[in-house]
C-alpha positions as CSV (number, residue, x, y, z in Angstrom):
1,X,-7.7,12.1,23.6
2,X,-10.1,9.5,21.9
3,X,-9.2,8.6,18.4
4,X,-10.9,10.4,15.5
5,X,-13.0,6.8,14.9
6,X,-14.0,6.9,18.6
7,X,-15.0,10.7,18.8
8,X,-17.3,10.5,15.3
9,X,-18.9,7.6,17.1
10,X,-19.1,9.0,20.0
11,X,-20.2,12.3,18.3
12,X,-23.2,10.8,17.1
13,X,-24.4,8.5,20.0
14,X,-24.3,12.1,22.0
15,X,-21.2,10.7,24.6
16,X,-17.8,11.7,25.0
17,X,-15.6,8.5,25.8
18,X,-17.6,5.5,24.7
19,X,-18.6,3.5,21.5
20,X,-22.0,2.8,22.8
21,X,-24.1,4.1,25.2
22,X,-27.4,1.8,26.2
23,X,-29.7,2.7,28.9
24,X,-31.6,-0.8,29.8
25,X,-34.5,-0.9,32.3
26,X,-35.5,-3.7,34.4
27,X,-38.2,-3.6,37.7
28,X,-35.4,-3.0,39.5
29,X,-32.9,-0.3,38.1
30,X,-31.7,1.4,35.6
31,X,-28.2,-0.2,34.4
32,X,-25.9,2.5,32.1
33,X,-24.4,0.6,28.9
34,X,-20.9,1.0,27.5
35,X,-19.1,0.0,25.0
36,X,-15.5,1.6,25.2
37,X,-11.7,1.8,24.7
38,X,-9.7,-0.1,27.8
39,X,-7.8,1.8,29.8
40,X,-4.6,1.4,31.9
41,X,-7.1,1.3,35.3
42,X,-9.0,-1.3,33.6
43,X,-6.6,-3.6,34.3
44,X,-7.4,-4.6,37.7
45,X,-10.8,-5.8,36.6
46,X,-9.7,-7.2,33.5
47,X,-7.1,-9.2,35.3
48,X,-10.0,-10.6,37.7
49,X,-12.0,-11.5,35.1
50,X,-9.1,-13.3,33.4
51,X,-8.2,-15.0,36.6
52,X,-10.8,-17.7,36.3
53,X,-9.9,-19.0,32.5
54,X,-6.0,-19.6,34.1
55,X,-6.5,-20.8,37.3
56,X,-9.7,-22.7,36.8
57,X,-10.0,-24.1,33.0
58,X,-8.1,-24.5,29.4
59,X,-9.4,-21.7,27.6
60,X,-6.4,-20.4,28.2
61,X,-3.1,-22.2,28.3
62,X,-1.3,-20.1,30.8
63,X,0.0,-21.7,33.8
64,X,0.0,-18.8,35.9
65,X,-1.5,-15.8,35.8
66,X,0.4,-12.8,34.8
67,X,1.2,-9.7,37.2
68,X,-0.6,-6.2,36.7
69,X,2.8,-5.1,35.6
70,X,2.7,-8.3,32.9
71,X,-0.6,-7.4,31.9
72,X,0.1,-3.6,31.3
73,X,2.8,-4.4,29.4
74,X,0.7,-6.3,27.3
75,X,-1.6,-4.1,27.2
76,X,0.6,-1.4,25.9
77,X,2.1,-3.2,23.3
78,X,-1.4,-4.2,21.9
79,X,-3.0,-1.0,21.8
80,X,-0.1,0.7,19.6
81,X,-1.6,-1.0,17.0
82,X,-4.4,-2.1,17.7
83,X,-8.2,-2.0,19.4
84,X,-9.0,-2.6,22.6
85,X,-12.5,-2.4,24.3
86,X,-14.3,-3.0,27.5
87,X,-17.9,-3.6,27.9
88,X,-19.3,-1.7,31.1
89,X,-22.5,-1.7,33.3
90,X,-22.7,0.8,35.9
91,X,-19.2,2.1,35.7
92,X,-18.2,-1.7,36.5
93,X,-15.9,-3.7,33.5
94,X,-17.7,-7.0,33.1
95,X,-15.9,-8.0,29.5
96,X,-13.1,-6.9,27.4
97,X,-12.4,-7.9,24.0
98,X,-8.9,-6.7,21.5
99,X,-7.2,-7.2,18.5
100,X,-3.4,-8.2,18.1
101,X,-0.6,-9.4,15.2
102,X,-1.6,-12.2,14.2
103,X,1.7,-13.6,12.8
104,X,5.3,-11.4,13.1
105,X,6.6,-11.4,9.5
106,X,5.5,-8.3,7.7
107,X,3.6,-10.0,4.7
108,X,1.3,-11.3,7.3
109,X,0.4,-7.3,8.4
110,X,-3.0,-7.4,7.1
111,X,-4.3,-10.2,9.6
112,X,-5.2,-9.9,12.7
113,X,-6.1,-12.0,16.2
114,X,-9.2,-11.6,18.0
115,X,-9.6,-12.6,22.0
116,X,-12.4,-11.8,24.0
117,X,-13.2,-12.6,28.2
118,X,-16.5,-12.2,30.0
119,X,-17.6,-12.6,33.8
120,X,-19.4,-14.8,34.2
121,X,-22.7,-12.7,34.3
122,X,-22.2,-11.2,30.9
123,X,-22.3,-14.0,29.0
124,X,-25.0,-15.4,26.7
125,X,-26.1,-12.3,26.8
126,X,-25.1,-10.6,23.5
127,X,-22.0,-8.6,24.8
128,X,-19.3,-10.8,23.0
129,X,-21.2,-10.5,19.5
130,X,-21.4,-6.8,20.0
131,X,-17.7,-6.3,21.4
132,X,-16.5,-8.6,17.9
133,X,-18.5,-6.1,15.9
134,X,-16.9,-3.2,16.8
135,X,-13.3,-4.6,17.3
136,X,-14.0,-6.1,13.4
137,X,-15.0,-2.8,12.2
138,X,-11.8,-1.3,13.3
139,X,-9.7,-3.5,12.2
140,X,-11.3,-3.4,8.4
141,X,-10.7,0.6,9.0
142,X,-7.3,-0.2,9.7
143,X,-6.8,-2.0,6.3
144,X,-6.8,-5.4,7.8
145,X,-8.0,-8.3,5.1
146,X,-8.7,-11.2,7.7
147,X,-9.2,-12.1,11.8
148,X,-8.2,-15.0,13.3
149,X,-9.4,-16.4,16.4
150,X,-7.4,-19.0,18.2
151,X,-9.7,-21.6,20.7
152,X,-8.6,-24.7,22.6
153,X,-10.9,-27.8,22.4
154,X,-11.6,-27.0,26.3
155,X,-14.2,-24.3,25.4
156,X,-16.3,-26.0,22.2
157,X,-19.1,-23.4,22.9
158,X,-16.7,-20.4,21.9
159,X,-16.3,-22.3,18.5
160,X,-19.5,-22.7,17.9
161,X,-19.8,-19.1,19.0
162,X,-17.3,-18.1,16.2
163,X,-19.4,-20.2,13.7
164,X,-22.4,-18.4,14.3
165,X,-20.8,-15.0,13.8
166,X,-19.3,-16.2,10.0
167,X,-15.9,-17.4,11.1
168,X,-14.8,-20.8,9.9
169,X,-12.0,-23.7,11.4
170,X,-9.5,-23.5,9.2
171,X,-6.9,-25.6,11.1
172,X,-6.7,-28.0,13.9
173,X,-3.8,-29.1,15.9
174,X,-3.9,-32.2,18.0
175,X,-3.1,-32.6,21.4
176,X,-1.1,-29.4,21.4
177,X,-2.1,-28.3,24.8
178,X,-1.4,-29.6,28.4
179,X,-3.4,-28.5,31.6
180,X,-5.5,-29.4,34.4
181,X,-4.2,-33.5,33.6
182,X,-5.3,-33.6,29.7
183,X,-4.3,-32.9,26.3
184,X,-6.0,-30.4,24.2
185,X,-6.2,-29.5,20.8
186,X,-6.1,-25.7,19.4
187,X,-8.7,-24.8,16.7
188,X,-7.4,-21.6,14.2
189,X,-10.9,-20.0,13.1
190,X,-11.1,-17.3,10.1
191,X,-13.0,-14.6,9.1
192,X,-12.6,-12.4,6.0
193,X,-13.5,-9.2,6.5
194,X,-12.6,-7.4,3.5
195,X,-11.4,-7.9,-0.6
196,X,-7.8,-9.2,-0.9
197,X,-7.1,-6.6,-3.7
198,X,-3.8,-5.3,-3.9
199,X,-3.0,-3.8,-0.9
200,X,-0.7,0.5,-1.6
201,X,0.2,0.4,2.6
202,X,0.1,-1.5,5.7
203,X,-2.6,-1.5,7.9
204,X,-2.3,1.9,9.8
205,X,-2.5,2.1,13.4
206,X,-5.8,2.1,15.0
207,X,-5.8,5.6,16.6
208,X,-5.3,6.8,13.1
209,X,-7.9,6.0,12.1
């Protein structure tokens, strides 16, 4: 059953399982839009779509890339807390975007991390921007103050993608990184997305909301 966030949404969009429901015409077809929550048999095509930034670049700094028993383990862990969405065409996964602890110590609780993956034909297209805005509007739901988003110097358009969307380097470290035969440094990018105030709990859980 879909969170109470997902269902008012949902609710008023007319769908039952999806943030966002688009239908976008071209000559050629017409190509069903969703934004929704990832699911365990999700993994196979977010795994594929991962497989390139490992194998292939430094966006990400893993070696190897992880087993579909690795990733749902991951996955699990993540969404007990927090969001985590796919972007869809045609019943097909071509994007996923979720939140995560930013830092373990419990005075850190009300930040957050923010990663996001396209194929390669969803891109400059939009679909990160509007995956950000709904993962960012959860995690202000949950109670969250701030979002980080963590970016190697391998993939400068992402920062400048942050940027543009109001986040702001607050952090580099230098020649951090080692892949592919060169060093690379990792950027830490901010984004407030509430008043500090004085937080009475912890963030809550996401399907709490």
């Amino acid at each position: 059953m879909n969170p109470p966030f997902i269902q008012s949404i949902a609710e008023k969009n007319k769908i039952s399982s999806a943030f966002r429901l688009d239908l976008c015409y071209n000559a050629k077809e017409v190509v069903f839009v969703a934004i929704r929550t990832a699911r365990a048999a999700d993994i196979p095509a977010m795994l594929s779509i991962y497989r390139y930034f490992v194998e292939h670049t430094a966006v990400s700094f893993e070696y190897i890339l992880p087993t579909q028993e690795e990733f749902l383990h991951r996955f699990q862990a993540h969404i007990a807390e927090y969001p985590w969405l796919v972007w869809e065409e045609n019943g097909e996964v071509l994007g996923y975007a979720y939140a995560g602890r930013a830092f373990e110590r419990a005075a850190y609780s009300w930040n957050a991390e923010i990663s996001c993956y396209l194929a390669p034909e969803a891109r400059r297209r939009g679909i990160g921007t509007q995956l950000y805005a709904q993962i960012e509007e959860i995690l202000t739901k949950q109670g969250c103050r701030k979002v980080f988003a963590v970016v190697t110097s391998a993939n400068e358009a992402s920062v400048r993608f942050h940027e543009a969307i109001g986040y702001q380097t607050m952090a580099v470290y230098k020649d951090v990184g080692y892949k592919l035969g060169q060093w690379y440094d990792v950027i830490w990018l901010e984004k407030q997305l509430m008043p500090l105030g004085m937080p009475e709990t912890f963030p809550i859980p996401w399907k709490k909301i």
